[in-house]
Predicted model as a PDB file, atoms N, CA, C, CB and O in Angstrom, pLDDT in the B-factor column:
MODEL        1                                                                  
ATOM      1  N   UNK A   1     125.779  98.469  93.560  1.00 71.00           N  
ATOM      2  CA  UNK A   1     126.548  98.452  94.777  1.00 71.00           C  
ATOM      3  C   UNK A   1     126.799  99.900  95.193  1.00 71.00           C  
ATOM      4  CB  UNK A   1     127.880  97.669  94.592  1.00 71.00           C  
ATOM      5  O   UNK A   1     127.224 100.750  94.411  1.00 71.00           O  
ATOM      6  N   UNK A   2     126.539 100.099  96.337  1.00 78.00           N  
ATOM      7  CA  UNK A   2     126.775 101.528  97.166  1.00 78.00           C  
ATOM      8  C   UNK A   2     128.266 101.429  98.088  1.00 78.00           C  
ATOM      9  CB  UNK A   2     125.286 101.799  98.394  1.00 78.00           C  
ATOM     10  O   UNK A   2     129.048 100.483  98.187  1.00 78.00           O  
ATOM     11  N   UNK A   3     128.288 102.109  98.395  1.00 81.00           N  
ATOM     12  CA  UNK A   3     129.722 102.668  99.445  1.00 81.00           C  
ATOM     13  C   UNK A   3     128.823 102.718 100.858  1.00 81.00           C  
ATOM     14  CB  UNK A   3     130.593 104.691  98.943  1.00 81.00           C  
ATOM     15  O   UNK A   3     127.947 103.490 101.252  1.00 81.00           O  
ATOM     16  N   UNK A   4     129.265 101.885 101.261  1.00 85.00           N  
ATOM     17  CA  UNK A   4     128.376 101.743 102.666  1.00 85.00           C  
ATOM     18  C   UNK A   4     127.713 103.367 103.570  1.00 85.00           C  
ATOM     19  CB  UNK A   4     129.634 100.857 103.872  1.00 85.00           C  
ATOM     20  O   UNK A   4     126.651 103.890 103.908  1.00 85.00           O  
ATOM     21  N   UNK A   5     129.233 103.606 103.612  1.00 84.00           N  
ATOM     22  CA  UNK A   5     129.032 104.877 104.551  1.00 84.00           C  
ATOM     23  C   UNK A   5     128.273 106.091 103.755  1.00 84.00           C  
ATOM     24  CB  UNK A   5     130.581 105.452 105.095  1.00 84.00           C  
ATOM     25  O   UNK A   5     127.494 106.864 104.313  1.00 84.00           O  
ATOM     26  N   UNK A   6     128.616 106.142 102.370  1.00 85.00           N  
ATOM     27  CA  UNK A   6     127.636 107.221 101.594  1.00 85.00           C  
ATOM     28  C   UNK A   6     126.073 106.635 101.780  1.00 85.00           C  
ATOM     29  CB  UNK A   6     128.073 107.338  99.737  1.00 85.00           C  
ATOM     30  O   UNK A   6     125.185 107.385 102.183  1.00 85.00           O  
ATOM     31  N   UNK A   7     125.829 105.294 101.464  1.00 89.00           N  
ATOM     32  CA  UNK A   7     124.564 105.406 101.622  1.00 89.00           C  
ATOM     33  C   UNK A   7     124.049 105.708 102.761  1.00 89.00           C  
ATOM     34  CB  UNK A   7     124.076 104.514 101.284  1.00 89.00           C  
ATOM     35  O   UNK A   7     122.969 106.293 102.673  1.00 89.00           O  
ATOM     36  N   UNK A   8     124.670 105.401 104.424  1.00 92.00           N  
ATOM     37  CA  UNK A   8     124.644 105.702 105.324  1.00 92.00           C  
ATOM     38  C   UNK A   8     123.888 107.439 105.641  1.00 92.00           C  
ATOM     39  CB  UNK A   8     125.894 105.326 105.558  1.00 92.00           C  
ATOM     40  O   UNK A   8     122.884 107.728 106.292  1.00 92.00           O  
ATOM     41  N   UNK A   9     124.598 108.096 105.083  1.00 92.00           N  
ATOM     42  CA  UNK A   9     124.741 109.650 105.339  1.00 92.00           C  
ATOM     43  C   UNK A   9     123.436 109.935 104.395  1.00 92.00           C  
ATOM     44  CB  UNK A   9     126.427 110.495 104.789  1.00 92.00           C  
ATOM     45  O   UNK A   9     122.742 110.925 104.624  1.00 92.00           O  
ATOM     46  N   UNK A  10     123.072 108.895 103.155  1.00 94.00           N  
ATOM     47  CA  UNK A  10     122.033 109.392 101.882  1.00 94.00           C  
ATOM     48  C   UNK A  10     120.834 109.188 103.288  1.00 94.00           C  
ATOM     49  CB  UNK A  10     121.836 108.045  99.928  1.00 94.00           C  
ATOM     50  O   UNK A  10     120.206 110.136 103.759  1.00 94.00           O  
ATOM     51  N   UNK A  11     120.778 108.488 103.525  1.00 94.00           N  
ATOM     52  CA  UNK A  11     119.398 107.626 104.491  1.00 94.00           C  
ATOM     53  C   UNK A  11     119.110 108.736 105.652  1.00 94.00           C  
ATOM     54  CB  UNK A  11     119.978 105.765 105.449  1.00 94.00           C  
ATOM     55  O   UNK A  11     117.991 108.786 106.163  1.00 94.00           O  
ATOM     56  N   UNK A  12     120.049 109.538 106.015  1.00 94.00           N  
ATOM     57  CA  UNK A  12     120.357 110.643 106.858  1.00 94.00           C  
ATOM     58  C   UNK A  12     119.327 111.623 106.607  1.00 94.00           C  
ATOM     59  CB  UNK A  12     121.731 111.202 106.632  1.00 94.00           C  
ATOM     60  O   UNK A  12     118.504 112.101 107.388  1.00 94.00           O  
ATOM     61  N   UNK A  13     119.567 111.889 105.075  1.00 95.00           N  
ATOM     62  CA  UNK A  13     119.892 112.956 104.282  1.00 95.00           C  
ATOM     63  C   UNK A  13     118.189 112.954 104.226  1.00 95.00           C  
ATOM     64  CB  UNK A  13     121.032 112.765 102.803  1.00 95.00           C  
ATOM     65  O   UNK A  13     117.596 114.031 104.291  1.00 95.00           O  
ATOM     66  N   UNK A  14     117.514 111.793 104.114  1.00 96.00           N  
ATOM     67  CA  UNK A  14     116.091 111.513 103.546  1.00 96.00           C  
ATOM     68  C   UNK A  14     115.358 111.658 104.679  1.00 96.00           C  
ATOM     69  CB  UNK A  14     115.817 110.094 102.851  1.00 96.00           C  
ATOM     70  O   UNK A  14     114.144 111.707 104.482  1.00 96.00           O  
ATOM     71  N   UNK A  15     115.803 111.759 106.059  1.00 96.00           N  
ATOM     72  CA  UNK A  15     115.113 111.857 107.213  1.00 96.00           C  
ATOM     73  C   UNK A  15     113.962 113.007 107.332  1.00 96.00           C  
ATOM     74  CB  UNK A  15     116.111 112.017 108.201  1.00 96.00           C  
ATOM     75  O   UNK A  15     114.279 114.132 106.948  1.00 96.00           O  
ATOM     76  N   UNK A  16     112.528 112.778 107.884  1.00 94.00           N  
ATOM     77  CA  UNK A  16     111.909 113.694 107.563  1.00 94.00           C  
ATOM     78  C   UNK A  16     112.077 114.127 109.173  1.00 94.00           C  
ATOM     79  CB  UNK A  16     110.528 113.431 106.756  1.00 94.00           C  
ATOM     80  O   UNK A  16     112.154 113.386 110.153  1.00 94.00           O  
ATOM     81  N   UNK A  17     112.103 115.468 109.106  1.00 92.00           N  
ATOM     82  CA  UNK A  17     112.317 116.164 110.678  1.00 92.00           C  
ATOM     83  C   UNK A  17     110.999 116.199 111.460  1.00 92.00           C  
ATOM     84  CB  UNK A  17     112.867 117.844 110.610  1.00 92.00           C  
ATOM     85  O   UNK A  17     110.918 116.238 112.688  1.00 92.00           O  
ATOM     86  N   UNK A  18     109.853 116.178 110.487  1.00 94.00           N  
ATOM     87  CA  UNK A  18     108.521 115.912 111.304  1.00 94.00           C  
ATOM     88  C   UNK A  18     108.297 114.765 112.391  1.00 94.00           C  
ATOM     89  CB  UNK A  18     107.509 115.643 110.325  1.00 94.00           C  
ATOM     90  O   UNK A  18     107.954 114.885 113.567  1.00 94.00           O  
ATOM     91  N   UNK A  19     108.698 113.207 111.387  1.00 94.00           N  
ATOM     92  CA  UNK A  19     108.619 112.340 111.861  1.00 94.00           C  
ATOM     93  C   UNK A  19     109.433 111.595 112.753  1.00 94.00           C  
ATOM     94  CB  UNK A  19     108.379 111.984 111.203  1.00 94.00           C  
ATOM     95  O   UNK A  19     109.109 110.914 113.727  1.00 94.00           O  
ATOM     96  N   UNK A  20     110.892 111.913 112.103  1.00 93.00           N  
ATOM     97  CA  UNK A  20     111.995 111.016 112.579  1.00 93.00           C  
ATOM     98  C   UNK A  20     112.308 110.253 111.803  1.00 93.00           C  
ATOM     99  CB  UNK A  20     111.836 110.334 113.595  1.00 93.00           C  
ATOM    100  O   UNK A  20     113.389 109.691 111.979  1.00 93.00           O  
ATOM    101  N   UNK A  21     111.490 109.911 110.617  1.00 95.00           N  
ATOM    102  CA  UNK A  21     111.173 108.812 110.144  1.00 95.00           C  
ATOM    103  C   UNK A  21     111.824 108.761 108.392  1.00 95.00           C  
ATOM    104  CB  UNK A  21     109.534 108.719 110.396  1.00 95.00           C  
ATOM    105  O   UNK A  21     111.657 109.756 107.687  1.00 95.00           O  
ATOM    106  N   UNK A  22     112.374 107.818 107.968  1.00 95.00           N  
ATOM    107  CA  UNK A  22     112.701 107.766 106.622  1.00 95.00           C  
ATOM    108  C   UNK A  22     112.067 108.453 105.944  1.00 95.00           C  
ATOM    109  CB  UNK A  22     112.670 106.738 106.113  1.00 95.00           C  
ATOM    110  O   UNK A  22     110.951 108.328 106.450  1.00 95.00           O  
ATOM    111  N   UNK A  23     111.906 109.497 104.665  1.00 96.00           N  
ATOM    112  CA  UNK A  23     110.998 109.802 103.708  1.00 96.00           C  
ATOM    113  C   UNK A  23     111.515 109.050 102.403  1.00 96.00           C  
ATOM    114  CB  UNK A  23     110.855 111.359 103.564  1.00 96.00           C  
ATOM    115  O   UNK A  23     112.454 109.319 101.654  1.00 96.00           O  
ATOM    116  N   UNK A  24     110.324 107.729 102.381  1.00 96.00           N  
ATOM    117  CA  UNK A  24     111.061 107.168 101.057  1.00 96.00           C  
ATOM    118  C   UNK A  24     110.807 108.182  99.919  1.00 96.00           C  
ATOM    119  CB  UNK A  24     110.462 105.616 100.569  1.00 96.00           C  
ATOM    120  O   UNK A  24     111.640 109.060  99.692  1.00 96.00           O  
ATOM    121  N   UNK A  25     109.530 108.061  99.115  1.00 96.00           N  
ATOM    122  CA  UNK A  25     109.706 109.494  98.671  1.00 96.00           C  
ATOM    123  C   UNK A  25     110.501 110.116  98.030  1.00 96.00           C  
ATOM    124  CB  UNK A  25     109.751 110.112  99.366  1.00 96.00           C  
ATOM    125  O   UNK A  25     110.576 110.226  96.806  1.00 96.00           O  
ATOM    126  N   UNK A  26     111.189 110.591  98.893  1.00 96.00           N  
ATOM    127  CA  UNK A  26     112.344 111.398  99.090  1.00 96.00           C  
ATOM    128  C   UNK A  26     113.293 110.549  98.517  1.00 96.00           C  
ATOM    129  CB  UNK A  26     112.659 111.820 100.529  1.00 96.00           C  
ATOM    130  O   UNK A  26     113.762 110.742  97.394  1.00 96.00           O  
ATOM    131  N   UNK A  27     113.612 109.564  99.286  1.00 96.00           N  
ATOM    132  CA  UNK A  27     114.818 108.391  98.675  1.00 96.00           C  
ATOM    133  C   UNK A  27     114.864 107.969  97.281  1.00 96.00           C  
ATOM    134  CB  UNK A  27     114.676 106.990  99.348  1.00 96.00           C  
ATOM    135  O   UNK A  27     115.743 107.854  96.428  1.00 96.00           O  
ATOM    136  N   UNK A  28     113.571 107.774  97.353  1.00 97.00           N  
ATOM    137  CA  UNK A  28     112.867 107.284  95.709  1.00 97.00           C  
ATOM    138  C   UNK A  28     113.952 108.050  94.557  1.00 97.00           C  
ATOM    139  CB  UNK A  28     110.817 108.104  95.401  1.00 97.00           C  
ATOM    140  O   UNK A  28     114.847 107.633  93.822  1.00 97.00           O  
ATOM    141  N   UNK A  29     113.146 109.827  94.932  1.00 97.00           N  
ATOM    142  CA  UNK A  29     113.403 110.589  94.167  1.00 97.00           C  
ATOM    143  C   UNK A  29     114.684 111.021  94.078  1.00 97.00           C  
ATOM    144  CB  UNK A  29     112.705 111.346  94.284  1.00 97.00           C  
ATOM    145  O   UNK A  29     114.958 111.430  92.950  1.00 97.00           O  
ATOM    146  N   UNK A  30     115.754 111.086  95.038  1.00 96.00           N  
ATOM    147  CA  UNK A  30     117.075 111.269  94.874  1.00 96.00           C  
ATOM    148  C   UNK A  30     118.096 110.632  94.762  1.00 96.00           C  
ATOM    149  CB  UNK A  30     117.347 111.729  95.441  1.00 96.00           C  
ATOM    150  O   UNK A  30     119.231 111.082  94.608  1.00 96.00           O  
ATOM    151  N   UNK A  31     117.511 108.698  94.887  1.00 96.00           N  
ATOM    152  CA  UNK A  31     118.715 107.886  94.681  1.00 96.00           C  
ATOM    153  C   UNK A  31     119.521 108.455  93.846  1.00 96.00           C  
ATOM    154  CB  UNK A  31     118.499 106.629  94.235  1.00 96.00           C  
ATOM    155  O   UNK A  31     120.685 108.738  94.130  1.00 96.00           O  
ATOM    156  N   UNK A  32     118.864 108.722  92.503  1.00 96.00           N  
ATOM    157  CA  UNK A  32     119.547 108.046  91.109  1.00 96.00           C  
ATOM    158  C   UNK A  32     120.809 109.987  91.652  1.00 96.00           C  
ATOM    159  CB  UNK A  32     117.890 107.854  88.755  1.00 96.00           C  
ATOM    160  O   UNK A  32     122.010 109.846  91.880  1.00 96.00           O  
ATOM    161  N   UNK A  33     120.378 110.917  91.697  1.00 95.00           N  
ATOM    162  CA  UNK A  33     121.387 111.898  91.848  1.00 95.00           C  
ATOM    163  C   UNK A  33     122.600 111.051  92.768  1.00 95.00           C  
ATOM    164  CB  UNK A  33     120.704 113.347  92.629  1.00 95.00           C  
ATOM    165  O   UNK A  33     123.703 110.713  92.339  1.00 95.00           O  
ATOM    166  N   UNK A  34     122.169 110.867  93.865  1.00 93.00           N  
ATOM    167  CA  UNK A  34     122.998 110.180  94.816  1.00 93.00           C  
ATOM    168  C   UNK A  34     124.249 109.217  94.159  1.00 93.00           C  
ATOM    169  CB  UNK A  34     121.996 109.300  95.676  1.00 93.00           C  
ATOM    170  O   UNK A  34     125.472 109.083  94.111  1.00 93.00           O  
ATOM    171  N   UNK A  35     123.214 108.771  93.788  1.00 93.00           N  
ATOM    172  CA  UNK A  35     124.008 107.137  93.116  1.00 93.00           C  
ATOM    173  C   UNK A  35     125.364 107.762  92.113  1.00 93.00           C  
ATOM    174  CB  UNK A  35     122.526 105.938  91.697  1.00 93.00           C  
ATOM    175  O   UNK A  35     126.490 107.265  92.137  1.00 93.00           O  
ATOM    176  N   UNK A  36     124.938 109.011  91.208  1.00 95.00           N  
ATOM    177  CA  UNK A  36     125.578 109.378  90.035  1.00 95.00           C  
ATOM    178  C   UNK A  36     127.170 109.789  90.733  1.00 95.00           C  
ATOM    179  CB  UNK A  36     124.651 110.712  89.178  1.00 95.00           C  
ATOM    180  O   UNK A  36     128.347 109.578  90.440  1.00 95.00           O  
ATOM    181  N   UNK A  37     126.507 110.409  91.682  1.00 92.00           N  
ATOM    182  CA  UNK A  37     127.280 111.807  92.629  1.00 92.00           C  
ATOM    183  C   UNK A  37     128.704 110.677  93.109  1.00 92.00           C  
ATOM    184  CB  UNK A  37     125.935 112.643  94.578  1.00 92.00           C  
ATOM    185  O   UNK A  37     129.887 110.936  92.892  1.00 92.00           O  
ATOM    186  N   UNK A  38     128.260 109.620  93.683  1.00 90.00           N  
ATOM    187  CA  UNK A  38     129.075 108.931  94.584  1.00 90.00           C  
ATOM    188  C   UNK A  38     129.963 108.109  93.386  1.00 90.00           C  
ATOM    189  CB  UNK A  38     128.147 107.949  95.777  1.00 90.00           C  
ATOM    190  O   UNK A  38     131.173 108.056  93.604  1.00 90.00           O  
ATOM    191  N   UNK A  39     129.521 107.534  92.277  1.00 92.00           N  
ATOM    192  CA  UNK A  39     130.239 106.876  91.423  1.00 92.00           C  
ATOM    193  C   UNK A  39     131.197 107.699  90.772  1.00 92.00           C  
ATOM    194  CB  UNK A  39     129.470 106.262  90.578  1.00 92.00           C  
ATOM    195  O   UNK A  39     132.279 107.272  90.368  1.00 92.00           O  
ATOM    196  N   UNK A  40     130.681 109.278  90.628  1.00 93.00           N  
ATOM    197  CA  UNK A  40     131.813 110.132  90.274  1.00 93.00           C  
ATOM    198  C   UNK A  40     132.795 110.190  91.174  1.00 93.00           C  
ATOM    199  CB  UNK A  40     131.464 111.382  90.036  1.00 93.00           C  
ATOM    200  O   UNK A  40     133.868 109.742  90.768  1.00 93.00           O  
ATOM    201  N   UNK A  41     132.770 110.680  92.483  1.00 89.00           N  
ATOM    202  CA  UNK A  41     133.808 110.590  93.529  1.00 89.00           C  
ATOM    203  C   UNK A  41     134.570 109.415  93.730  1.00 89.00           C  
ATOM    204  CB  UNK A  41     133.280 110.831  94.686  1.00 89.00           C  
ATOM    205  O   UNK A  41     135.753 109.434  94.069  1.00 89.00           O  
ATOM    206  N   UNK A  42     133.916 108.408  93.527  1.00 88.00           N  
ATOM    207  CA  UNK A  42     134.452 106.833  93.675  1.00 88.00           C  
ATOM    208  C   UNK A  42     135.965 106.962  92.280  1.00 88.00           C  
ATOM    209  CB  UNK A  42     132.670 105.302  93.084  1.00 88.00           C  
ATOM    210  O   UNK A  42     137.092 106.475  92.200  1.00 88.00           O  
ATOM    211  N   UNK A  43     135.277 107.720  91.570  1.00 91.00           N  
ATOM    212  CA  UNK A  43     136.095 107.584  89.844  1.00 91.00           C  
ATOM    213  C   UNK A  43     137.319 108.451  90.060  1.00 91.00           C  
ATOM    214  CB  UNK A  43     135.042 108.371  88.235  1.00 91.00           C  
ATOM    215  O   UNK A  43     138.456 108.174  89.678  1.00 91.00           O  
ATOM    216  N   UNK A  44     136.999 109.377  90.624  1.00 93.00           N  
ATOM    217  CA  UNK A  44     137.744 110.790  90.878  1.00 93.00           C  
ATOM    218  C   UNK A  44     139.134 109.887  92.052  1.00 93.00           C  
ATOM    219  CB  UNK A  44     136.316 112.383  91.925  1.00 93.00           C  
ATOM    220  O   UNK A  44     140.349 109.909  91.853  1.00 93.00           O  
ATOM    221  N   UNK A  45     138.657 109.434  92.799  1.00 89.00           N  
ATOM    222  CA  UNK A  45     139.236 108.741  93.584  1.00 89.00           C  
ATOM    223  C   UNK A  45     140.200 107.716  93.203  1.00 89.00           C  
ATOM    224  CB  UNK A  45     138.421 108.333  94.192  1.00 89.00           C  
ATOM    225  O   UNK A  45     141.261 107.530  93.799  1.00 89.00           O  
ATOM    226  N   UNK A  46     139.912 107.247  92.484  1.00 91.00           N  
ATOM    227  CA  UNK A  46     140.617 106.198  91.833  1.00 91.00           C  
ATOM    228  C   UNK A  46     141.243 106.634  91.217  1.00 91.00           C  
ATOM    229  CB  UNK A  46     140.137 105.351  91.235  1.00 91.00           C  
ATOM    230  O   UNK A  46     142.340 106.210  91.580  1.00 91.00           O  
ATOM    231  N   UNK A  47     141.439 107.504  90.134  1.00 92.00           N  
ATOM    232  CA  UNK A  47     141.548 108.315  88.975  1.00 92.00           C  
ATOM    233  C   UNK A  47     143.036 109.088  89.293  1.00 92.00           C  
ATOM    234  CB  UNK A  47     140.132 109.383  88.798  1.00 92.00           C  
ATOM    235  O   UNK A  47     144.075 109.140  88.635  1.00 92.00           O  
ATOM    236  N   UNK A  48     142.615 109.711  90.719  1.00 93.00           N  
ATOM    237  CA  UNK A  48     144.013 110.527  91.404  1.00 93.00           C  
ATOM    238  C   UNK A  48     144.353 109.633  92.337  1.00 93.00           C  
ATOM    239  CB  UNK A  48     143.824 112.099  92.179  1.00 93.00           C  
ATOM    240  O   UNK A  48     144.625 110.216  93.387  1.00 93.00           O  
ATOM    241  N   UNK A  49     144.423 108.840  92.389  1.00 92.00           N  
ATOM    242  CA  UNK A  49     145.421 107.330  93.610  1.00 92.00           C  
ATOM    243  C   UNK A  49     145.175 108.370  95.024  1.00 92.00           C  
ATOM    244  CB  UNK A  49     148.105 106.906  93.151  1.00 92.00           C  
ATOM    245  O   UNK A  49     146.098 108.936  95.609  1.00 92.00           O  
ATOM    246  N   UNK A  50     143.961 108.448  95.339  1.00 90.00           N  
ATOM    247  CA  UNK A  50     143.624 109.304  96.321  1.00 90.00           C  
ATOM    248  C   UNK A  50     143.351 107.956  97.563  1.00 90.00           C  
ATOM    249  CB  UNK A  50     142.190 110.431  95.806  1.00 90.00           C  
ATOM    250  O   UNK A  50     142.238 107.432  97.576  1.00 90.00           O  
ATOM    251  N   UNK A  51     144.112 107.616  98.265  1.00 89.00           N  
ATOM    252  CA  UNK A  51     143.777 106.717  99.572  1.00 89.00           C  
ATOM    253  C   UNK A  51     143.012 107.066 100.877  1.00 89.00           C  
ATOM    254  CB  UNK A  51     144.948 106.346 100.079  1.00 89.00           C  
ATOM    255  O   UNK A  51     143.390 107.742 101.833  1.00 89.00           O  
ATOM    256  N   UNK A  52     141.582 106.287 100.617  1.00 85.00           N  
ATOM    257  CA  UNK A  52     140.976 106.600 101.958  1.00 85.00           C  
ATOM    258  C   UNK A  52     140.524 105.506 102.445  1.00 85.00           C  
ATOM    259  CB  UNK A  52     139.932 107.552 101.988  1.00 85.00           C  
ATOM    260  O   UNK A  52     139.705 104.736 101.943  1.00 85.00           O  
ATOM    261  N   UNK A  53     141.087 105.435 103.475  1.00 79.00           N  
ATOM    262  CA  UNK A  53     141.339 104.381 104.686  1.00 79.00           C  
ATOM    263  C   UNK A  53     139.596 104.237 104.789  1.00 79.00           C  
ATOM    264  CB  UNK A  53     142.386 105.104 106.410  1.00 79.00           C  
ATOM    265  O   UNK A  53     138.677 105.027 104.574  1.00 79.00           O  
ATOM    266  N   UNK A  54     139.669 102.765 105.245  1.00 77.00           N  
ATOM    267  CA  UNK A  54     138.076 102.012 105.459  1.00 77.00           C  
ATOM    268  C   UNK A  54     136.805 102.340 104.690  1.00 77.00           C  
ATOM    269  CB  UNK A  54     137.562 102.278 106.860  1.00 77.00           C  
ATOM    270  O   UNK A  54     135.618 102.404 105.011  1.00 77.00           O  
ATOM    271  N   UNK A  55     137.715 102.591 103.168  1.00 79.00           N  
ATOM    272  CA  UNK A  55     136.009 103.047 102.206  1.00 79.00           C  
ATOM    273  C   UNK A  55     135.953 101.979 101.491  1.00 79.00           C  
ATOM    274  CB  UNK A  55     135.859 104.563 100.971  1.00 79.00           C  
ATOM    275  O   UNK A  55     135.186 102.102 100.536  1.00 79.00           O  
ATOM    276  N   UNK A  56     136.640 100.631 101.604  1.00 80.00           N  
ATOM    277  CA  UNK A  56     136.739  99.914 100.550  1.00 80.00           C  
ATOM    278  C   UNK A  56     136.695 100.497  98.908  1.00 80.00           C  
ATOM    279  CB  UNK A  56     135.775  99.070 100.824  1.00 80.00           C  
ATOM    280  O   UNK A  56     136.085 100.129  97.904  1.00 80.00           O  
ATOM    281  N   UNK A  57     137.438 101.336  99.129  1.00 82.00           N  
ATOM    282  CA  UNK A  57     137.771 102.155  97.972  1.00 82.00           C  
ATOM    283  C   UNK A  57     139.043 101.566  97.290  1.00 82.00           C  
ATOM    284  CB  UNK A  57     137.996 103.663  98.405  1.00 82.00           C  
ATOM    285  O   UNK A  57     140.036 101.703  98.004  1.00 82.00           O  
ATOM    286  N   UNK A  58     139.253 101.017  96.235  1.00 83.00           N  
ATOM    287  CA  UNK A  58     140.608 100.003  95.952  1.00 83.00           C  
ATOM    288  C   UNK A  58     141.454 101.279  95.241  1.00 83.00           C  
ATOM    289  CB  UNK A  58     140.289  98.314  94.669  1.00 83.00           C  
ATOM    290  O   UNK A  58     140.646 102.189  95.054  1.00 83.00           O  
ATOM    291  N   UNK A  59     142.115 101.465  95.016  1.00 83.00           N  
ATOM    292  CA  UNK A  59     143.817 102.013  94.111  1.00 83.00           C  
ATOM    293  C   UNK A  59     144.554 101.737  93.716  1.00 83.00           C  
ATOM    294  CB  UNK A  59     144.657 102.471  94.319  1.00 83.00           C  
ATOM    295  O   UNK A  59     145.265 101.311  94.626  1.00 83.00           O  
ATOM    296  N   UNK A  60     145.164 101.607  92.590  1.00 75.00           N  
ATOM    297  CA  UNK A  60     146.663 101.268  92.090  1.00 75.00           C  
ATOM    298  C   UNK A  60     147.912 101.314  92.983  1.00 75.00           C  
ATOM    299  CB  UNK A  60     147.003 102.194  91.036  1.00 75.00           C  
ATOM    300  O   UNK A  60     149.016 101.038  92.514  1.00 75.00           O  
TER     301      UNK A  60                                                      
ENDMDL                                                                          
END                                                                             
């Protein structure tokens, strides 16, 4: 499961400027950083009762 809006910005992130066009590729190769990156922040988040409105981010 992803965080909507991070994957949002990842899909961004993979855009090739030549084409316009997705570089899977690219996606392929950087999910798993992505994925790591966002579950830390997700943790960090939780961790410090840090509230951010519309991330479906839950808190104590």
């Amino acid at each position: 499961m992803v965080q909507r809006d991070l994957y949002s910005s990842f899909l961004l992130y993979c855009i090739d400027l030549n084409t316009n066009k997705i570089d899977k590729n690219k996606c392929i190769h950087e999910f798993e950083k992505q994925y790591k990156n966002q579950n830390e922040t997700i943790e960090y988040i939780q961790m410090n009762q840090i509230k951010v409105m519309n991330s479906g981010i839950r808190v104590n």
